[in-house]
C-alpha positions as CSV (number, residue, x, y, z in Angstrom):
1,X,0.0,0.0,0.0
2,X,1.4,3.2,-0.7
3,X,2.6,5.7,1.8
4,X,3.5,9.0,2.3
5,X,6.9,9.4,4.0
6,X,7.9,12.9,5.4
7,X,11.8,13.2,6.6
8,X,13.2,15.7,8.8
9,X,17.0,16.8,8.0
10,X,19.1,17.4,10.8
11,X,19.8,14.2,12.8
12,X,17.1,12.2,10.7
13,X,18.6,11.9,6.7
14,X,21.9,13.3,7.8
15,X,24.2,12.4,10.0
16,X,26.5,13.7,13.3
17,X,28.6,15.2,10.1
18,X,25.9,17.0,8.4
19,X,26.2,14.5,5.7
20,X,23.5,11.9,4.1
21,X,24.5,8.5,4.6
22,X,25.0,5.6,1.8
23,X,22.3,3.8,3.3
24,X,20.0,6.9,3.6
25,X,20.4,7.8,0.0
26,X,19.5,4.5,-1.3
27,X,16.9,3.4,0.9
28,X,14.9,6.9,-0.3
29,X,15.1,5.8,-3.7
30,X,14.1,2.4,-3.3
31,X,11.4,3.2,-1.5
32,X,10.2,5.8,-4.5
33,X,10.4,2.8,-6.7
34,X,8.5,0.6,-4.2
35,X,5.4,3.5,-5.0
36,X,6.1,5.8,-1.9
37,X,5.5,9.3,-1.9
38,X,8.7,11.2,-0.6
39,X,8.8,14.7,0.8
40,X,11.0,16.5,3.6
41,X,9.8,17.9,6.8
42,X,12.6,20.7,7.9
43,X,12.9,23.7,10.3
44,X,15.4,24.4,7.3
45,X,14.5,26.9,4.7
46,X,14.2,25.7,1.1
47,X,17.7,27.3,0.3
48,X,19.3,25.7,2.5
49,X,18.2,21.9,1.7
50,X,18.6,22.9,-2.1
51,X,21.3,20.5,-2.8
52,X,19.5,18.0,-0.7
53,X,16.5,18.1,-2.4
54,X,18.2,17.7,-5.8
55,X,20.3,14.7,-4.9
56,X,17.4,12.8,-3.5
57,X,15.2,14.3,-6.5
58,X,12.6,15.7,-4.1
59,X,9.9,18.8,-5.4
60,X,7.8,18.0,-2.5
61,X,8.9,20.1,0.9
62,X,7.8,21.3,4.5
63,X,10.0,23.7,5.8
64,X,10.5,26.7,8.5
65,X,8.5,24.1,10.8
66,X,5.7,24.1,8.8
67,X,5.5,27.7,7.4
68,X,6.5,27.2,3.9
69,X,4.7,24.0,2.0
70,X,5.6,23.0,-1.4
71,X,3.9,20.2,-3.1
72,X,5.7,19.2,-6.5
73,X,7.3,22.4,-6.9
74,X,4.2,24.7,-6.2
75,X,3.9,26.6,-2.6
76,X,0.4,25.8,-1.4
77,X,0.5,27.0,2.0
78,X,2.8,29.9,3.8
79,X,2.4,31.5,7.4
80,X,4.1,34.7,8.9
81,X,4.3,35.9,12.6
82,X,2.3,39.4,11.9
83,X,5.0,42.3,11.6
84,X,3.5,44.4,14.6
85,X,3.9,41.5,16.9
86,X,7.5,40.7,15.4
87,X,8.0,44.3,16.2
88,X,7.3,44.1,19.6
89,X,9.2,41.4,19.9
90,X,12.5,43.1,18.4
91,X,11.5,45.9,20.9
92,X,11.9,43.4,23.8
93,X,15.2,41.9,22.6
94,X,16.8,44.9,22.2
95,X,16.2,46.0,25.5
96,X,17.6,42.8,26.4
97,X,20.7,42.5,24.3
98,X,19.6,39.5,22.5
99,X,19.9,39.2,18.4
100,X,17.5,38.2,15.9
101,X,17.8,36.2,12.3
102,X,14.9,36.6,9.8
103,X,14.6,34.1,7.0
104,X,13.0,33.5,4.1
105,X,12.8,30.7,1.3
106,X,15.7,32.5,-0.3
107,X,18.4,34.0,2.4
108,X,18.7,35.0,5.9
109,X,19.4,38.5,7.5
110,X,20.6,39.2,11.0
111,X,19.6,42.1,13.1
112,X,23.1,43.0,13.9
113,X,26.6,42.2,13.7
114,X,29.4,40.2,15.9
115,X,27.6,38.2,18.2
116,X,29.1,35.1,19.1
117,X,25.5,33.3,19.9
118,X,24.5,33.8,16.0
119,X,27.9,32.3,15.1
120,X,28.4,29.5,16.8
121,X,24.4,28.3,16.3
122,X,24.6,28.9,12.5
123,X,28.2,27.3,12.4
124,X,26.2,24.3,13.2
125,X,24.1,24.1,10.4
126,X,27.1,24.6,8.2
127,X,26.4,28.5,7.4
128,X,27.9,31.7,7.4
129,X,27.2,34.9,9.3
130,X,24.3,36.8,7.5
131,X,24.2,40.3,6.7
132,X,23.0,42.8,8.3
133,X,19.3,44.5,7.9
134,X,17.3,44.9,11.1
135,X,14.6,46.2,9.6
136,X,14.5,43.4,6.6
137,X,11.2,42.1,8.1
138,X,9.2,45.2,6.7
139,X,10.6,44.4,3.4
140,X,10.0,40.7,2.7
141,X,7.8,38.4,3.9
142,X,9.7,36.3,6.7
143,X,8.2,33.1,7.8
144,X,10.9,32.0,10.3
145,X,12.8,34.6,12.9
146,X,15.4,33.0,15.3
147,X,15.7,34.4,18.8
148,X,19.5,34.2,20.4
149,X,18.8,33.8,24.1
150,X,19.4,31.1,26.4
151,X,16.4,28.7,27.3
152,X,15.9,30.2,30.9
153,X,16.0,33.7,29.0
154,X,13.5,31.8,26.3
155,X,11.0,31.8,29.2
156,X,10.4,35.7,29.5
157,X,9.4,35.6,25.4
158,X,6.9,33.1,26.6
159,X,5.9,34.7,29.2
160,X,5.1,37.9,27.2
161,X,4.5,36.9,23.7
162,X,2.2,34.3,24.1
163,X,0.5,34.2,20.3
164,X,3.9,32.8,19.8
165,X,6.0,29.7,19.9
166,X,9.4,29.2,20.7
167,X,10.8,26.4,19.5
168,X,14.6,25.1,21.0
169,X,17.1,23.9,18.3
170,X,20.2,24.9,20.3
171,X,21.7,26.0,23.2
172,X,21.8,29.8,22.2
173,X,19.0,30.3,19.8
174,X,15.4,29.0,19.7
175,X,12.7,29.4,16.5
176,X,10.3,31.1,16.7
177,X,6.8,30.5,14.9
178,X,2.7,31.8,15.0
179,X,0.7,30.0,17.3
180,X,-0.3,26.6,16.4
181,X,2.7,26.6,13.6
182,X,4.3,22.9,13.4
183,X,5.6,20.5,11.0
184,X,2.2,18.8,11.8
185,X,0.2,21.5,10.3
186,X,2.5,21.6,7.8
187,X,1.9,17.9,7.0
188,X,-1.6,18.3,7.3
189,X,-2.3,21.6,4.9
190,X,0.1,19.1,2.5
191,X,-2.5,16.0,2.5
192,X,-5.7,18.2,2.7
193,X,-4.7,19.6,-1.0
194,X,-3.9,16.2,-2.5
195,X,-6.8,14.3,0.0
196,X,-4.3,11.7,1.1
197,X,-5.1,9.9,4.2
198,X,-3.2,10.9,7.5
199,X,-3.4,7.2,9.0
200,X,-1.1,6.3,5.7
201,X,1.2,8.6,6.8
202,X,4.8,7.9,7.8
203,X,7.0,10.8,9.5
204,X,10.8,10.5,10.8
205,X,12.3,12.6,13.1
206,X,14.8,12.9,16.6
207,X,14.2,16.8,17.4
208,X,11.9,18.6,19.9
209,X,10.7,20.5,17.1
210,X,9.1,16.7,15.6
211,X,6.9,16.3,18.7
212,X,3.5,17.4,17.0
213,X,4.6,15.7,13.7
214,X,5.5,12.3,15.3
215,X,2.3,12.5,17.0
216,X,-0.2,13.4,14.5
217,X,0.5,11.5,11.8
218,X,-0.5,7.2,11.1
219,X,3.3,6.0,12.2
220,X,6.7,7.4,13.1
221,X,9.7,6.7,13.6
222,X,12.3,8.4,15.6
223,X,15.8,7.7,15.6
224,X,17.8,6.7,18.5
225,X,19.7,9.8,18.5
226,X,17.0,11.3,19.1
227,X,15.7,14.0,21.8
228,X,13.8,11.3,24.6
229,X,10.8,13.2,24.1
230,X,10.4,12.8,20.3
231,X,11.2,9.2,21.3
232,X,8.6,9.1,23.3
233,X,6.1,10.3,21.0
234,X,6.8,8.0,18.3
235,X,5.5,4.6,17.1
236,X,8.8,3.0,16.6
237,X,12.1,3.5,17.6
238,X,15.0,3.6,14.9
239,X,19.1,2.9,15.6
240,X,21.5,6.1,15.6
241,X,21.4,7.7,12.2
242,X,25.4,7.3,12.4
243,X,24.6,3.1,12.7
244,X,22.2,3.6,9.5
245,X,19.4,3.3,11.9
246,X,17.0,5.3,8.9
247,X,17.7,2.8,6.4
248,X,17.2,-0.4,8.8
249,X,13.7,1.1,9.6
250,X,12.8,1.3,6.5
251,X,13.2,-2.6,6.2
252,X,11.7,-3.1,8.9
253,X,8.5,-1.5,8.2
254,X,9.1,-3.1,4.8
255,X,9.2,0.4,2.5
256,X,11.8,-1.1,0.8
């Protein structure tokens, strides 16, 4: 029976190295052959999986944790955090020293320059220091802003901003999204245009930011690197993407 299989990035398809595994590569393309629809689920902005997506031959996308949904190449759903309430928000972290990076589906833009939070967070995903434009976000639409702060410091946003979610992804810097945002909703805008049933489903993840999708959809997986809490909300429990744990899964449940 044919499935619909949604795969997160970071810790899911690649590995401790930021690179895609033998065994990950394959398995994805067997599976297409086996009659599976393939698509990836990422807090990652379409520029930044580019080269992903065209080495796994993939048109079919859910990024900025559910914000920006593409469906063979055309954008069927996008959501913003209004401008006034990202104003406020800049308001607050610039009393409070704390740094900001907006991003679209093409580039990113930092509030300001030399702070070693944005740095060493973006120096984990492999990227640069963006320039600088604090007020890019009356320009361009912007469907994902990270907040540099740490997680106790997280809390006051909360506290005061609560039409919005914060979303952890490091130890300095947090996304943040509109109320309700998720991959979930993501996943579910996606089947609603194509009327695909959810309970045929299958999503992998490991993050904090999988929680909703690994709960909401007909069977996940989460890999054994993975946060305990996306553990615990999935159906099925994969080996450490370093041990090819997303490849064996997929034997397992017999997708390829």
């Amino acid at each position: 029976m044919k499935k619909f299989l949604f795969f997160d990035v970071d810790g899911t398809l690649y590995d401790s190295n930021k690179q895609l595994p033998k065994s990950a590569k394959e398995a994805i393309f067997k599976a297409r052959e086996n009659g599976h629809e393939i698509a990836i689920a990422t807090g990652r902005a379409p520029f930044m999986i580019q080269s992903l997506l065209d080495e796994l031959k993939i048109d079919t996308f859910v990024t900025f944790n559910g914000q920006y949904v593409v469906y063979k190449g055309k954008v069927i759903f996008t959501d913003q955090i209004p401008k006034d309430t990202l104003q406020k928000i800049l308001n607050y972290g610039e009393k409070n020293e704390h740094p900001f990076v907006f991003i679209n589906d093409v580039e990113m833009i930092a509030t300001a320059p030399n702070y070693t939070s944005i740095s060493e967070s973006l120096a984990t995903l492999h990227y640069p220091y963006p320039a600088i434009n604090a007020s890019y976000y009356l320009q361009t639409p912007v469907y994902q802003t990270l907040l540099f702060a740490k997680q106790q410091e997280q809390q006051h946003y909360e506290k005061e901003f609560p039409t919005v979610q914060f979303i952890r992804w490091h130890e300095n810097s947090c996304d943040m999204l509109p109320a309700g945002g998720s991959k979930a909703r993501g996943i579910q805008k996606l089947i609603e245009y194509i009327n695909f049933p959810m309970e045929d489903v299958i999503a992998f993840g490991d993050g904090l930011n999988d929680i909703e999708m690994l709960s909401s959809v007909g069977f996940s997986v989460a890999m054994g690197n993975g946060h305990e809490k996306a553990k615990a909300a999935a159906s099925y429990i994969a080996k450490s993407v370093d041990e090819d744990g997303l490849a064996n899964a997929m034997k397992d449940l017999r997708l390829i």
